[in-house]
NURO-695498 format. One record per residue: residue in three letters; x, y, z of N, C-alpha, C, O in turn. Coordinates in steps of 0.05 Angstrom, whole numbers, plus 5000, padded with zeros to 4 digits. Example, Ala and Ser with C-alpha at 12.3 -4.5 7.8 and 13.67 -1.06 7.14 Angstrom:
2
ALA526448865156524649105156526449345156528549345169SER525749555142527349795143525850015157526850235161
***
This chain:
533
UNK712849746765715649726760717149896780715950056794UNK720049836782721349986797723250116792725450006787UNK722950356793725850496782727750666813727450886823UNK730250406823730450546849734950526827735550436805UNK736550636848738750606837739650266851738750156872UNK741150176835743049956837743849936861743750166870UNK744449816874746549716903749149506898748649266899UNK751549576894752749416895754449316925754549486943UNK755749036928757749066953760349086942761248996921UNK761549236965764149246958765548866967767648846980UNK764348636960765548476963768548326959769948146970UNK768648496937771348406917773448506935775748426930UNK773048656954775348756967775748646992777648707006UNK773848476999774348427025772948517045772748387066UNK771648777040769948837069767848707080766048587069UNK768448757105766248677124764348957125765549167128UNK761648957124760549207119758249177147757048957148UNK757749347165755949407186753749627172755149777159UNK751949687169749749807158748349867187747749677202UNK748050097194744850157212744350367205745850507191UNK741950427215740350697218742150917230742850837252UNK743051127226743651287244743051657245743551747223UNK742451767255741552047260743152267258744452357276UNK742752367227744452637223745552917247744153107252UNK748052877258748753117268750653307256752153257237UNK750353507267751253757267754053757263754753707286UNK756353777248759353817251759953917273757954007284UNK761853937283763053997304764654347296766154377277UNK763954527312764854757311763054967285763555177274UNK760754767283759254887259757455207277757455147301UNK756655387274754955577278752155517270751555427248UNK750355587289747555527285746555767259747355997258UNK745355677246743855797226742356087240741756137263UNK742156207218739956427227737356307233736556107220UNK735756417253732456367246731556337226732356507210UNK729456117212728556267192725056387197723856387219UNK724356447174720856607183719156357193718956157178UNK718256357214716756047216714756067194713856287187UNK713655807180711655737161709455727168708955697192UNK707955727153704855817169705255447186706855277177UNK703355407209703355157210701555027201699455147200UNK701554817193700154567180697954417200698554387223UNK695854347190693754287210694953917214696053747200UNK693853937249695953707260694053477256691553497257UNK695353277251693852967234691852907256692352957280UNK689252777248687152717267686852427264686052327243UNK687552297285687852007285684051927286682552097294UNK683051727279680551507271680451597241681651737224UNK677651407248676451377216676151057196676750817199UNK675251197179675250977157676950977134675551147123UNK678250937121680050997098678750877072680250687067UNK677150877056675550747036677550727007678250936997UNK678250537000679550576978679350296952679650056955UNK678850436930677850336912680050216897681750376889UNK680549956892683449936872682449706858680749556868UNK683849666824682449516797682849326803682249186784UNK684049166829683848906825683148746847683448836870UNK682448526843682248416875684348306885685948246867UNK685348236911687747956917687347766906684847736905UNK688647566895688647296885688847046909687846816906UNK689947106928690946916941691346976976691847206981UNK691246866990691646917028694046827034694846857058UNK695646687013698646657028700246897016700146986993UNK701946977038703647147030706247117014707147327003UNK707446907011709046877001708346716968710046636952UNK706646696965706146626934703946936925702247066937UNK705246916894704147226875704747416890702947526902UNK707247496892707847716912707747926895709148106905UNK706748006873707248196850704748316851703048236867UNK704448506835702048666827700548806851701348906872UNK698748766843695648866865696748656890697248756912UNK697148426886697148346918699848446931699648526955UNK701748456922703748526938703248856945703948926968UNK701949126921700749336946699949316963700949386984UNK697249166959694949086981697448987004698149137022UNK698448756999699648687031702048757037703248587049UNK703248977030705449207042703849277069705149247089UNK700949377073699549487095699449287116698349347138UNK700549037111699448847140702448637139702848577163UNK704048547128706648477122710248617114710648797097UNK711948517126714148697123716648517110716148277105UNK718948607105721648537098723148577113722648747130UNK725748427114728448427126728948767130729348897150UNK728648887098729749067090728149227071726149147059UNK729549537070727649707050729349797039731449677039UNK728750107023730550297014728250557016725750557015UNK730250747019729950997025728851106994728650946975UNK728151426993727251476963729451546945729151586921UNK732051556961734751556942735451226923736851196903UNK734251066935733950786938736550676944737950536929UNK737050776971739650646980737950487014736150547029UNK740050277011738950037024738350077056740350107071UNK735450067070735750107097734649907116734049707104UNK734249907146733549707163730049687162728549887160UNK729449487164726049547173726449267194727049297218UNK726149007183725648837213728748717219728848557238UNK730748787207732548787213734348997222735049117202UNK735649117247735849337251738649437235739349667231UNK740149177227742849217225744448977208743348757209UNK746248987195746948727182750848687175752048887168UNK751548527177754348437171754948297144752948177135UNK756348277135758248067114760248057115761848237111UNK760947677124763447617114766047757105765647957092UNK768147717108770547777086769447627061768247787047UNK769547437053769047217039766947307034765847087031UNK764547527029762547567021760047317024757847397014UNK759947067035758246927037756146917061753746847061UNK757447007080755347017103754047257110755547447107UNK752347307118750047487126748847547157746647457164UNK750147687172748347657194747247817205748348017213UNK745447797207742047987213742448077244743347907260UNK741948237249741648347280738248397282737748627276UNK736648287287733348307281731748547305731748517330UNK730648727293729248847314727848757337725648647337UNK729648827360727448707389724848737388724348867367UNK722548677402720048777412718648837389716648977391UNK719348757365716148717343714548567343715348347335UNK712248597349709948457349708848347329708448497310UNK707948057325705647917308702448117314701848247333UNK701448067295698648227294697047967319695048027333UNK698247697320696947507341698347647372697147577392UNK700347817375702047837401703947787407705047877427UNK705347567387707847457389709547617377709147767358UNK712147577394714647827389715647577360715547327358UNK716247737347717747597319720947547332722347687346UNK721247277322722447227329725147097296723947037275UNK727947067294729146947274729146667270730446547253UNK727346557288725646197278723746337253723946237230UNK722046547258720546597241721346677212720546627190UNK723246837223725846887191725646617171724746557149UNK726746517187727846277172725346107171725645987149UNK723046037183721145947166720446037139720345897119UNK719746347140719046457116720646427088719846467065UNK723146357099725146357071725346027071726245937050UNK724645817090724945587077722845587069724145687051UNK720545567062717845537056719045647034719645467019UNK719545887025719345996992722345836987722545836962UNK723945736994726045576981725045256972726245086958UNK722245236987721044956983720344956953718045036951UNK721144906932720344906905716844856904715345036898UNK716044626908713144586909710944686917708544666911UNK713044866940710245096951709845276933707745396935UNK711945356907710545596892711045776903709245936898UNK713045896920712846106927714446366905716546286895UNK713746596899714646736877717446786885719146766867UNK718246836909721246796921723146716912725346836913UNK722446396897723446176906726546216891728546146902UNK726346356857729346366845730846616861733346626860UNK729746776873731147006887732846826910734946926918UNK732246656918734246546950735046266934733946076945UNK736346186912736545976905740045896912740845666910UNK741546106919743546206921744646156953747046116959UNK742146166973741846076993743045857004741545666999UNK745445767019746945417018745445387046744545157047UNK744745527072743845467099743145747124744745907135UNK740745727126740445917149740145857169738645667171UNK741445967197741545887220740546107239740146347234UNK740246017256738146217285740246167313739446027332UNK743146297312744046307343742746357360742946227381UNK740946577358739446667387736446737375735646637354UNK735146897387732346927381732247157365730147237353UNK734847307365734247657345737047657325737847857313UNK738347377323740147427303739447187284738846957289UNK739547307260739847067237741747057215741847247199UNK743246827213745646787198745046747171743346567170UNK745546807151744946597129747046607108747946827103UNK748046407097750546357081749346277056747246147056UNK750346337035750546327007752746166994755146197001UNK751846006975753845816961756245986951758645966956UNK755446106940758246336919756346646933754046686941UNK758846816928758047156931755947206910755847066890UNK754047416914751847506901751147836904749747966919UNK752447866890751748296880747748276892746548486897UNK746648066894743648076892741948066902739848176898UNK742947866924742647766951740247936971737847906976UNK742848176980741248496995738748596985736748626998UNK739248656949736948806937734748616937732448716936UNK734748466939732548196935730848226955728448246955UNK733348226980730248167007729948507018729748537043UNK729948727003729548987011726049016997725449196981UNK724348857006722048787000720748557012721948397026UNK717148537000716048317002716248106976715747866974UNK716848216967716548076934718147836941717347616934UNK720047846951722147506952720247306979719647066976UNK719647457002718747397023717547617042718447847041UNK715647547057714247657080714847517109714047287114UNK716147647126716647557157713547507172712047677180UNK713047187172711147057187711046837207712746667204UNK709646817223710246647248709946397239708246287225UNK712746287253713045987245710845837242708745887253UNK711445597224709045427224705945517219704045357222UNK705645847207703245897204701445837180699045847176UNK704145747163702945627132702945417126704545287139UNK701445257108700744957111702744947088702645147074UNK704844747077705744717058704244677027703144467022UNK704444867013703544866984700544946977698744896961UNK701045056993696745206992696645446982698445616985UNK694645476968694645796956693245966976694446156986UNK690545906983688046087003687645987023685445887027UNK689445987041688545887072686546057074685846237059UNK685645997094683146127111682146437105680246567096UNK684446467115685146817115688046817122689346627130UNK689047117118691947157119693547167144693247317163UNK695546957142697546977170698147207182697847427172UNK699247137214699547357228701747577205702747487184UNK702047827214704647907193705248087223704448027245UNK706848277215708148547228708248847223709349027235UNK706048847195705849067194703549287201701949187216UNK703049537195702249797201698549697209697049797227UNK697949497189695149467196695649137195697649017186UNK692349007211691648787213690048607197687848697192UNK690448357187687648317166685548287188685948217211UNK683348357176680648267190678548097172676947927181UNK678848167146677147957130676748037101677048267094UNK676047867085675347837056674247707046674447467048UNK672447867026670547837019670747716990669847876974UNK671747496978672447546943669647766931667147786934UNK671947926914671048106900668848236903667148286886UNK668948336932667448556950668748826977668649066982UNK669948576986672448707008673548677023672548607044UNK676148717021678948657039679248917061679849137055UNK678648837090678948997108681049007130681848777136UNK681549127138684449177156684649387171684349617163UNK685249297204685149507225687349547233689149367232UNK687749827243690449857256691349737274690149647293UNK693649737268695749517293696749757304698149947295UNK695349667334696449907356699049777365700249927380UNK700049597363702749597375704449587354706449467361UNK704549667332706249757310709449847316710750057314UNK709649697321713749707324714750167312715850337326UNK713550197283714950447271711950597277710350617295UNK712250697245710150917250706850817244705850747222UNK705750827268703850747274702250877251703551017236UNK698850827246697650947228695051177240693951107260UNK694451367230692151487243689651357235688051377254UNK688751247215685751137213685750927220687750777218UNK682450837235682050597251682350437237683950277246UNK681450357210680350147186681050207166680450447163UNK682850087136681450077110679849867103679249647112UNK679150017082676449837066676949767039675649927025UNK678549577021679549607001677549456981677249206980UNK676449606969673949466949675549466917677049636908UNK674649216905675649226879673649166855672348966848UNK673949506843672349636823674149576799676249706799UNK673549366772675849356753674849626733676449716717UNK671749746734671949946721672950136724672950226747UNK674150286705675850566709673850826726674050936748UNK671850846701669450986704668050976726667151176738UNK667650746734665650656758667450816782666350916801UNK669850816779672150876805672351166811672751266834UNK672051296790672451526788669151736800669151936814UNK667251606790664951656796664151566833662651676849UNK665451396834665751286862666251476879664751556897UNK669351576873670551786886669152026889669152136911UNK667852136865667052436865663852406878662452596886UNK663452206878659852156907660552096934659052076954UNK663452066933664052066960663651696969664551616991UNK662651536955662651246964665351106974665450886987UNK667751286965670351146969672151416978671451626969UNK673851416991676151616990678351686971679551896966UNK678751436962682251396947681551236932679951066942UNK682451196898682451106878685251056877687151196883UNK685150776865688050706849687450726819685150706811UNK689750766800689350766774687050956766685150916751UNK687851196782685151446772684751406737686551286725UNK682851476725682551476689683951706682683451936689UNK686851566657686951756641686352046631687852236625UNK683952016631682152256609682252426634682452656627UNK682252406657681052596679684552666687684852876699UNK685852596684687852696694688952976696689353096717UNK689453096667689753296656687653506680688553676695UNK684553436676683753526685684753646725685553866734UNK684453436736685453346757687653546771687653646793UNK690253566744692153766751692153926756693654046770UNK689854006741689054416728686254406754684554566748UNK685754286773684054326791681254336784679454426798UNK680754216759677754346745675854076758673454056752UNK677253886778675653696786675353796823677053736840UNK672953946829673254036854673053766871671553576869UNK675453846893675053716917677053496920677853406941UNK677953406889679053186879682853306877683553516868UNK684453126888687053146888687952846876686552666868UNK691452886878692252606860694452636873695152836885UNK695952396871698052266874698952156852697352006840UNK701752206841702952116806705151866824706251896845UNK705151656808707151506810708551416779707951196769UNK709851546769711151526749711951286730711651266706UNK713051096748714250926730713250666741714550456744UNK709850716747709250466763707750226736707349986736UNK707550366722706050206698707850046675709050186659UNK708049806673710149676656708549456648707349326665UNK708249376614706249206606708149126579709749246564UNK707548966580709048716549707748566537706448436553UNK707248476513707248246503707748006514710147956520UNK706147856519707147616523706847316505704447276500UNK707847196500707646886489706846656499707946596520UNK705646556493705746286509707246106489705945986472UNK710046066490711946036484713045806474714545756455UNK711545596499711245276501709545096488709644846486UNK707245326477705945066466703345306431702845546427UNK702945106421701745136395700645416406701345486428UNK698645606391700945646364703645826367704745846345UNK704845946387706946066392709745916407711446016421UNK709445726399712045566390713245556375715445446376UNK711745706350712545726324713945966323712646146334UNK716246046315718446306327717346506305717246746311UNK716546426279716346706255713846816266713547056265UNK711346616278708846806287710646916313711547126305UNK710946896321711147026351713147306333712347536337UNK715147256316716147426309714847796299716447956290UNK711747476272710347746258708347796285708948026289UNK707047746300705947846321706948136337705548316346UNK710648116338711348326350712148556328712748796329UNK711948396310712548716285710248856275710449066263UNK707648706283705048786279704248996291703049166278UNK704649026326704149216338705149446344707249466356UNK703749676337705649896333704350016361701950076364UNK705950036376706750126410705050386413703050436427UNK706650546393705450896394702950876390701651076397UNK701550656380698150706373697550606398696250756412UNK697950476404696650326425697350526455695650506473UNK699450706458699650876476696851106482695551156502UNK696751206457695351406443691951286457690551416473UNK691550986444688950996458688250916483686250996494UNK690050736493689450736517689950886545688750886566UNK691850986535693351296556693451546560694751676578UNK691451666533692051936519695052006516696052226520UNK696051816510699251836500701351836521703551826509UNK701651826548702351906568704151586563703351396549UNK706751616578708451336573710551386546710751566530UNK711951096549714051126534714450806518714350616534UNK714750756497715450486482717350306505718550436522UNK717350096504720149926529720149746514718349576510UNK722749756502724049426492725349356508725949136500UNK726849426536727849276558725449306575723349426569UNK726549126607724649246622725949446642725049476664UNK728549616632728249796646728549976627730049936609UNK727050226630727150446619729750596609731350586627UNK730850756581732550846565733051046589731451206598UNK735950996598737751216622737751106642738851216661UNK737050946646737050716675739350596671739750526648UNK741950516696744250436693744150196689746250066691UNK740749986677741949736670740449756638740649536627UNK739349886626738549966598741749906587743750036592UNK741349626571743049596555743049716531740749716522UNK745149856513745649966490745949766472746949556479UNK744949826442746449576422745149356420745949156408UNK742549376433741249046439739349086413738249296409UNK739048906400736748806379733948886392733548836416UNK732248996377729248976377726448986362726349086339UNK724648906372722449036345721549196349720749256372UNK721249376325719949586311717749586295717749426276UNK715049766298713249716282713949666258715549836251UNK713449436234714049436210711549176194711948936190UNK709149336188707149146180707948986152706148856142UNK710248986138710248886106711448636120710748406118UNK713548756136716148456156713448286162712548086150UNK712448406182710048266199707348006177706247806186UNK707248166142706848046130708447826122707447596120UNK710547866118712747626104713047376121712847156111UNK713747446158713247216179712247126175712946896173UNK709047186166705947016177705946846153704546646155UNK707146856131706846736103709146446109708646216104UNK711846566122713146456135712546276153713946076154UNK710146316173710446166196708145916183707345756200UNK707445906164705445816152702445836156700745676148UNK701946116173699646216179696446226162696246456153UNK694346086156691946106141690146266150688146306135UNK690246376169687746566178685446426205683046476209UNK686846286216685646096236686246336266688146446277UNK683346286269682646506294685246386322686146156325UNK685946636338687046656360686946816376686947056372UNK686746686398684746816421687246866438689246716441UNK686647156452687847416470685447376491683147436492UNK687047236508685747296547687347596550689747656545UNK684747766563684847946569683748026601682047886612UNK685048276614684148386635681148506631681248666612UNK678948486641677248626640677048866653675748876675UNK678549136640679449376646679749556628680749536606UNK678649736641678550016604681250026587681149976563UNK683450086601685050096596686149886579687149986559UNK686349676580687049306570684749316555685349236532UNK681649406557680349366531681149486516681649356496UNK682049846511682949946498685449906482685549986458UNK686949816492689949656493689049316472689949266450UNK688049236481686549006470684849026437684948826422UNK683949176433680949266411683349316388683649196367UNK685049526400688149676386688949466365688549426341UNK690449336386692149086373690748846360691848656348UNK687748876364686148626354686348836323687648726305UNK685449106317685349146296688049096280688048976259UNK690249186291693649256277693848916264695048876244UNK692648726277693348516271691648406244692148236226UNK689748546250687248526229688148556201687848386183UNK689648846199690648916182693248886165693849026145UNK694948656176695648496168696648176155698448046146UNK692648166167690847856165691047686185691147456177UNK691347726216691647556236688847686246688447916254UNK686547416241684647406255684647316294684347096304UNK685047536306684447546341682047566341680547696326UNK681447376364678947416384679947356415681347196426UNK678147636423678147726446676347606467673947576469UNK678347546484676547396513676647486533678147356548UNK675247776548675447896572675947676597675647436594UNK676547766615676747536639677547666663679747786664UNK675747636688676647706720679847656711680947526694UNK680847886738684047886736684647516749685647356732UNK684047436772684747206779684146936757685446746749UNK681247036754681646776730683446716706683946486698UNK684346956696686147016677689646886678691046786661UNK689846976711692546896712692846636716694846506708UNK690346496730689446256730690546056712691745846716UNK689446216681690446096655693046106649694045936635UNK694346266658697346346653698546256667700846296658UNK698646126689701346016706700945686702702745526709UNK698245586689698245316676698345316636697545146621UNK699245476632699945486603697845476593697745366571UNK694645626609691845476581691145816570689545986576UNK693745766547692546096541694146146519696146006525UNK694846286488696246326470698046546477700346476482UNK697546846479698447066486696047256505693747206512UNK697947516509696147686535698347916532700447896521UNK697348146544699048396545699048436579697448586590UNK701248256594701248366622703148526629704748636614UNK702748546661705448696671707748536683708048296678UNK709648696700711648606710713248816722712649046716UNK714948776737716948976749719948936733721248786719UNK720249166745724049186751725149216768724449436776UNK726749126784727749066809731449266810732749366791UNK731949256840735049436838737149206819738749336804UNK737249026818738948886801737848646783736248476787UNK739448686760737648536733738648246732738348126710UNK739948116753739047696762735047786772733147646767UNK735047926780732647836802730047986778727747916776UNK731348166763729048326746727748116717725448086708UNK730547986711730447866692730147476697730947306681UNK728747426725729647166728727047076715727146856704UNK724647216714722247096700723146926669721546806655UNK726446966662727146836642728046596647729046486628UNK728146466672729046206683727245986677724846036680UNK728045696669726845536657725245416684726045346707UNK722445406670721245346706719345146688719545116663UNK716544966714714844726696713244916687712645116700UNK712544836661711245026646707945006647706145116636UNK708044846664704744806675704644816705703244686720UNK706945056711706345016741708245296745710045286762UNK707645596726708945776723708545916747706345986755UNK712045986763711846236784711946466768709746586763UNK713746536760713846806748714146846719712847016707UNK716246636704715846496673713046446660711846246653UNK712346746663708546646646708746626621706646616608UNK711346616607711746476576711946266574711146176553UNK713046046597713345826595717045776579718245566573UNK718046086577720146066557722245816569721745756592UNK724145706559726645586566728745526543728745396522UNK730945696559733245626538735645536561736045746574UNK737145346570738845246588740945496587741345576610UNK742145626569744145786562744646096565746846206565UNK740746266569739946416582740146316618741446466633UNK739246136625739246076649741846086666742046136690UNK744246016644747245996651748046236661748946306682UNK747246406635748446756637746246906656746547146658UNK744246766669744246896687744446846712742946976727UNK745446746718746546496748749046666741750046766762UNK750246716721752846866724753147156725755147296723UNK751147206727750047536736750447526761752447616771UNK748247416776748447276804750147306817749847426839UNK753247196807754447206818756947376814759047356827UNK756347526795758447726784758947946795757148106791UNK761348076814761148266825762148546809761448756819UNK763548536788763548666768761848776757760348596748UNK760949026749758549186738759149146709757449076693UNK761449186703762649156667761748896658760848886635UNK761748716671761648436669758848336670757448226653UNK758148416702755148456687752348466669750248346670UNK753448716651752148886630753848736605752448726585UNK755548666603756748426592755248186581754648136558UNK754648036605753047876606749847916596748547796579UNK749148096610746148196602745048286578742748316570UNK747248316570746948356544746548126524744848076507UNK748348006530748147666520745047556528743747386517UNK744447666545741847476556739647666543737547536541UNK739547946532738148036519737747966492735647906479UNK740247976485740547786448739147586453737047626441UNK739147416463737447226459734847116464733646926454UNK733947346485731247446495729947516463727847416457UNK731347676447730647766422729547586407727247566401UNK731647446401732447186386729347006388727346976374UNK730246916411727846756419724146826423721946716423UNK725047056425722047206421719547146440717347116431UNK720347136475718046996489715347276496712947296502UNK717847476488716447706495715847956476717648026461UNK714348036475714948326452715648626469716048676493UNK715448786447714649066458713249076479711548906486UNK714049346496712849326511712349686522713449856508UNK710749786547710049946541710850146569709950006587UNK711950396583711650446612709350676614709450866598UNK707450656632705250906643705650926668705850746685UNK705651246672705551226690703051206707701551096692UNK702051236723699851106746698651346769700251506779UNK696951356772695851556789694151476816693151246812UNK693651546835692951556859689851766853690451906834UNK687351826860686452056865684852096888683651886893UNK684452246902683752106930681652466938682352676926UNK679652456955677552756962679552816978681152666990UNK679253096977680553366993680553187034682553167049UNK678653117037678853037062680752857073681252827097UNK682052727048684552597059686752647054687352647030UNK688652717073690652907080692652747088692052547102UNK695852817077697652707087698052407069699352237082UNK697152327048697552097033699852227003699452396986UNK701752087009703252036975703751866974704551756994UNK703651706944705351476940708451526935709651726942UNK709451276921711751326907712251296883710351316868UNK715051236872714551156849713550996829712851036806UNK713450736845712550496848709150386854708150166851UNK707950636863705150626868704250446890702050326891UNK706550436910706050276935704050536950704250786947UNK701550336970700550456991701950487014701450657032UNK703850307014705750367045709250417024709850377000UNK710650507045713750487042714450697057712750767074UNK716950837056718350837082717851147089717751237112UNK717751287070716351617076714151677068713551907069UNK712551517060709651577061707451367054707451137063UNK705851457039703151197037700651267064700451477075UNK698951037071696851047090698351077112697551217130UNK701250937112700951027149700351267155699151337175UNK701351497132701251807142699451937137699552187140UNK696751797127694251907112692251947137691851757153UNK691152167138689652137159686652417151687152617139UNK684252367161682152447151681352637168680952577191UNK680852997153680653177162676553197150675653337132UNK674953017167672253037160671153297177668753367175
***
């Protein structure tokens, strides 16, 4: 998940806004500071190596622009880039765009594109390539996860080879925050994707920090540095990204030295971890990277039926399920953004553990005790999370059975509707059209991001009018409306935030994540990790 601040434009007023990079100076007539004591110095980064790193899941897919979420979109932050980023204030900055304009009229967009960035093939990127990447994910059929984020999109154009225009039907508060990532799109050389394919070969040229070199399903994804790296180049020759879904196995990995860096270090060791009682072993916290829900399968038997889906979410009591799968660490989420976040609506309806309610639905929904099967992640965590809720349900006569399953096969089931319910994740994004569009009515056997299959025409309205709402009052107005009925309709339950850990041997130096639990972004991750063997 993402917890960065909001971006609004000042559109309503008319400005034309210029955005670049620029380099803090000194006031004028200011006096130089005193000396201060120099700090001891810091030992200077040693460029080669291997970077070994263990993370719970594998990639699903070799195109970049479809499943841009989860594990694949970390994984290919290291070899792919965006228009745009944000800083750790999360205010909006340049990456392959150096600079940008808007309209009076808030509709047009024009990109000033960084000269002299290189494709990992040699080719200078060029704004033909722009605009392939965003018609491909505007192509509905290709599936690209993009595709409701640029729907807003009326025509993009390419005056020269480093500027790109693009105009929007109506103004959009959403627009900017959208492409300040990969998640909407990845900048790739024209014509490199076949229309509507999931696993080409291997992965298109991209522009970022490292190169693909090859993959292995569910053995290993490897990637060399790109020496002509436009920013900050990386110090290790290679990673090696192996995907271990055991917790245990990962952790044990790390402390024999078979791997360098763990994603999703275990729980139980954490504590430890802090207090140093694990020699050799350091961590990286990313706070608010863990976000998991209920989900429905919404569209078809048996959670079509609104009172089960109802007693289902009054069944599970959050706090137990924190307790065992997290050693308590995290917080309950009935939105998906966290209570104090400027789009946490107040006043909104939700469920609360209440097993007698949870009885009365199921009697209600005309429930007999007929088994229902939970696809699950095969992961300590999700078993734990899983076993929980198989009992809570137990105990108020909803016979579950549990079906472990590889992460890809799983989702497999879920973006063609062959599945009842599941406890996945999801993000939050700088503005809630793009956080909340997974509520958009999509084919329910052919799910981008709608893994409920939910549809209500009237949620879809109020949020197309988010979209385009430049009003913050109005807004949260709206969103609220689209939460009532989120309720109402029930595609989702409770849900849960953890935060997420990194743990990586003393020998590797110079790695943090963020909040978000990205391996790359804009002040740290692998580019700055480098190995003191």
């Amino acid at each position: 998940s993402q917890r960065r601040p909001t971006l609004f434009l000042a559109l309503a007023l008319g400005l034309s806004l210029i955005v670049s990079a620029c380099a803090a100076q000194q006031p004028t007539g200011s006096q130089p500071a005193a000396p201060a004591a120099a700090p001891a110095a810091a030992p200077s980064p040693k460029a080669g190596g291997t970077l070994t790193i263990a993370m719970s899941k594998d990639i699903q897919v070799t195109n970049p622009l479809v499943r841009t979420i989860s594990t694949d979109q970390v994984i290919r932050n290291l070899a792919f880039e965006a228009l745009l980023t944000i800083d750790k204030n999360g205010t909006l900055q340049p990456k392959l765009a150096e600079k940008w304009e808007i309209s009076a009229d808030g509709k047009t967009f024009t990109f000033d594109l960084r000269k002299g960035v290189k494709f990992h093939n040699g080719a200078e990127m060029t704004s033909a390539d722009v605009k392939f990447a965003m018609d491909y994910t505007m192509e509905r059929s290709n599936g690209a996860y993009g595709y409701e984020r640029l729907t807003l999109v009326d025509r993009i154009e390419t005056p020269n080879p480093y500027t790109l225009r693009i105009t929007l039907k109506d103004v959009s508060s959403t627009f900017l925050p959208s492409i300040d990532g990969i998640e909407t799109f990845s900048v790739i050389p024209k014509d490199s994707l076949e229309p509507g394919i999931d696993k080409p070969a291997a992965f298109p040229p991209g522009t970022g920090s490292f190169k693909f070199v090859s993959w292995t399903p569910r053995q290993s994804l490897v990637f060399d540095r790109f020496a002509d790296y436009w920013g900050q180049k990386a110090y290790v020759d290679r990673v090696i990204i192996k995907p271990v879904e055991d917790a245990t196995v990962r952790i044990n990995a790390l402390r024999s030295g078979d791997v360098d860096l763990i994603e999703r270090a275990p729980y139980e060791w954490i504590q430890q971890i802090k207090e140093g009682k694990l020699a050799g072993i350091s961590m990286s916290e990313a706070p608010t990277a863990g976000y998991r829900r209920i989900v429905f399968n919404w569209a078809d038997p048996p959670f079509n039926n609104p009172k089960l889906r109802q007693a289902f979410a009054y069944a599970i009591d959050m706090k137990e399920v924190l307790q065992a799968a997290y050693f308590g660490l995290g917080e309950i989420a009935d939105q998906k953004y966290p209570k104090g976040h400027q789009w946490y609506i107040d006043g909104v309806p939700s469920f609360s553990y209440d097993s007698e309610r949870a009885k009365a639905l199921l009697v209600e929904a005309g429930y007999n005790g007929e088994p229902i099967t939970m696809i699950m992640e095969n992961a300590a965590d999700i078993t734990a999370i899983a076993t929980t809720m198989q009992a809570q349900l137990k105990r108020v006569g909803v016979n579950v059975v549990l079906q472990p399953m590889e992460f890809a096969a799983q989702r497999d089931l879920v973006i063609k509707g062959q599945y009842s319910f599941d406890f996945m994740g999801s993000n939050y994004y700088d503005d809630p059209f793009t956080t909340y569009a997974e509520l958009l009515c999509e084919d329910p056997r052919n799910r981008i991001s709608n893994y409920a299959g939910y549809c209500n025409p009237e949620v879809d309205t109020l949020l197309h009018q988010i979209q385009t709402e430049l009003d913050v009052n109005k807004q949260k107005e709206l969103l609220k409306q689209v939460l009532t009925k989120r309720y109402e309709d029930s595609p989702h339950a409770t849900g849960v935030f953890v935060p997420r850990f990194y743990a990586f041997r003393d020998v590797v130096k110079g790695f943090k994540t963020d909040d978000d639990q990205n391996l790359i972004w804009m002040s740290g991750g692998v580019n700055y990790a480098w190995l003191d063997n």
